[in-house]
N, C-alpha and C positions, 0 to 999 in steps of 0.2 A: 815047242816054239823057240825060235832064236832071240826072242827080246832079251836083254839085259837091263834096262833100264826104263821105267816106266817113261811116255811120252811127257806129262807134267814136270816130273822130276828132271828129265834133260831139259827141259825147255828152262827149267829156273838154274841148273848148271849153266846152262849158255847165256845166261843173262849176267851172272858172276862171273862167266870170263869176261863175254863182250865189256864191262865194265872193268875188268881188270887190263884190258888191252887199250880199251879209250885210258885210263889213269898212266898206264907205264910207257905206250908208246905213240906218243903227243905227236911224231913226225907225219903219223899218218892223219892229222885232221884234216878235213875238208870243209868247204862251208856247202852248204845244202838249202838253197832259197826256200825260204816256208819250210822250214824242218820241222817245228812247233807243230803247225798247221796239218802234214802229212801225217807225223806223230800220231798224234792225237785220232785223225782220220781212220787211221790202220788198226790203232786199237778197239775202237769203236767197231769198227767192220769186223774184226777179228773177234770179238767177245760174239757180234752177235751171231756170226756164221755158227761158233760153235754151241751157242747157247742154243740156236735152233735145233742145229742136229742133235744137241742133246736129247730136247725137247721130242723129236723125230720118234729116234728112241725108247723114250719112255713111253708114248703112247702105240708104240708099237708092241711095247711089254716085252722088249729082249735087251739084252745087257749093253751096258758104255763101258764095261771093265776090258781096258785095252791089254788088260794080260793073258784073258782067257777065250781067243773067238768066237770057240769054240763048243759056249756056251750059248751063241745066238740062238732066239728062236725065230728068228724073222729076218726075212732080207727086207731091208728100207730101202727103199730105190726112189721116192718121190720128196718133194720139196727142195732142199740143198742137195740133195741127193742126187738131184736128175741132173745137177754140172760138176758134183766133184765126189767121187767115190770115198774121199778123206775128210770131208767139212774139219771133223774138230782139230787136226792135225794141220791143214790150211790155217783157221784159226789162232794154232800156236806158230805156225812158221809168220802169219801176219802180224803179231805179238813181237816178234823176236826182228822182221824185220822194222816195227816203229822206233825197237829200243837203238836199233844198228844208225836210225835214220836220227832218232836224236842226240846222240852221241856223237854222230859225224865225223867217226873215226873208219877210215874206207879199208883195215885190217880185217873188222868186223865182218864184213862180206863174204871173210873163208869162212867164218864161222855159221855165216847163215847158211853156206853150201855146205858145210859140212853135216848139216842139220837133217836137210833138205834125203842126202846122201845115207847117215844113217838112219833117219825114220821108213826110206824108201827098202833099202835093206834088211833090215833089225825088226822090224813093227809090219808095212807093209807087205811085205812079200810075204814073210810067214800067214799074216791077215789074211789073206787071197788065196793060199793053200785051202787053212782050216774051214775058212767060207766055199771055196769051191768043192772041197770034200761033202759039206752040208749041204749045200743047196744046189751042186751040178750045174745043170743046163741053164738054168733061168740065172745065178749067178755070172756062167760062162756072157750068157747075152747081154747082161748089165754091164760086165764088164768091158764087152766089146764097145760100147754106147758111150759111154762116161769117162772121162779119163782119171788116172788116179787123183792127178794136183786140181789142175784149173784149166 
């Protein structure tokens, strides 16, 4: 698999730049009506999308270890499932965009693309390989159904 960095671990590196770009380049602040409010919102949304799929998951009795797919023994295809092929990765990207949106620094937005970019690449795709090697058709047709993001 092409991962290089675990999806958590990047999500808390992007939260240390995103804050190193809001502290050094002040030019790009914006102001964001209800930014608190959105904040707040998106985390909340964000925890529990992926806390469910976690949940998904484990009662399905097959792995959330985003390093190995491979070790699936179940396709989950119901609950969050059935609108986003990614829940917990959704999750972190709604994470990452509450932190973009409180900060109000509008540099921050390469960084949530660039997010977006390598989890789709790096995590993603490889995901879809090892999942489609294991489960074939019935994956093939979920996958046709669902879209990866939202």
């Amino acid at each position: 698999m092409r991962t290089k960095i675990p999806p958590p671990i990047l999500a808390l590196l992007l939260l240390g730049m995103m804050w190193a770009v809001d502290r050094f380049l002040a030019f790009g602040e914006i102001e964001i009506p209800l930014s608190g409010a959105i904040a707040i919102l998106l985390v909340i949304l964000g925890f529990a999308i992926a806390i469910a799929a976690t949940g998904l998951f484990r009662n399905a009795g097959t792995t959330v270890n985003p390093l190995d797919p491979s070790q699936a023994s179940s396709l989950v295809t119901n609950g969050i499932f059935g609108y986003t092929r990614n829940p917990m990765y959704l999750g972190l990207f709604m994470l990452l965009a509450a932190w973009t949106i409180w900060l109000g620094n509008i540099f921050n937005v390469l960084l949530l693309a660039a997010f977006v970019w390598y989890m789709t690449k790096f995590q993603i795709e490889p995901e879809e390989e090892a999942l489609l090697k294991l489960f074939g058709e019935p994956y093939n047709n979920y996958r046709s159904k669902v879209r990866r993001w939202i």
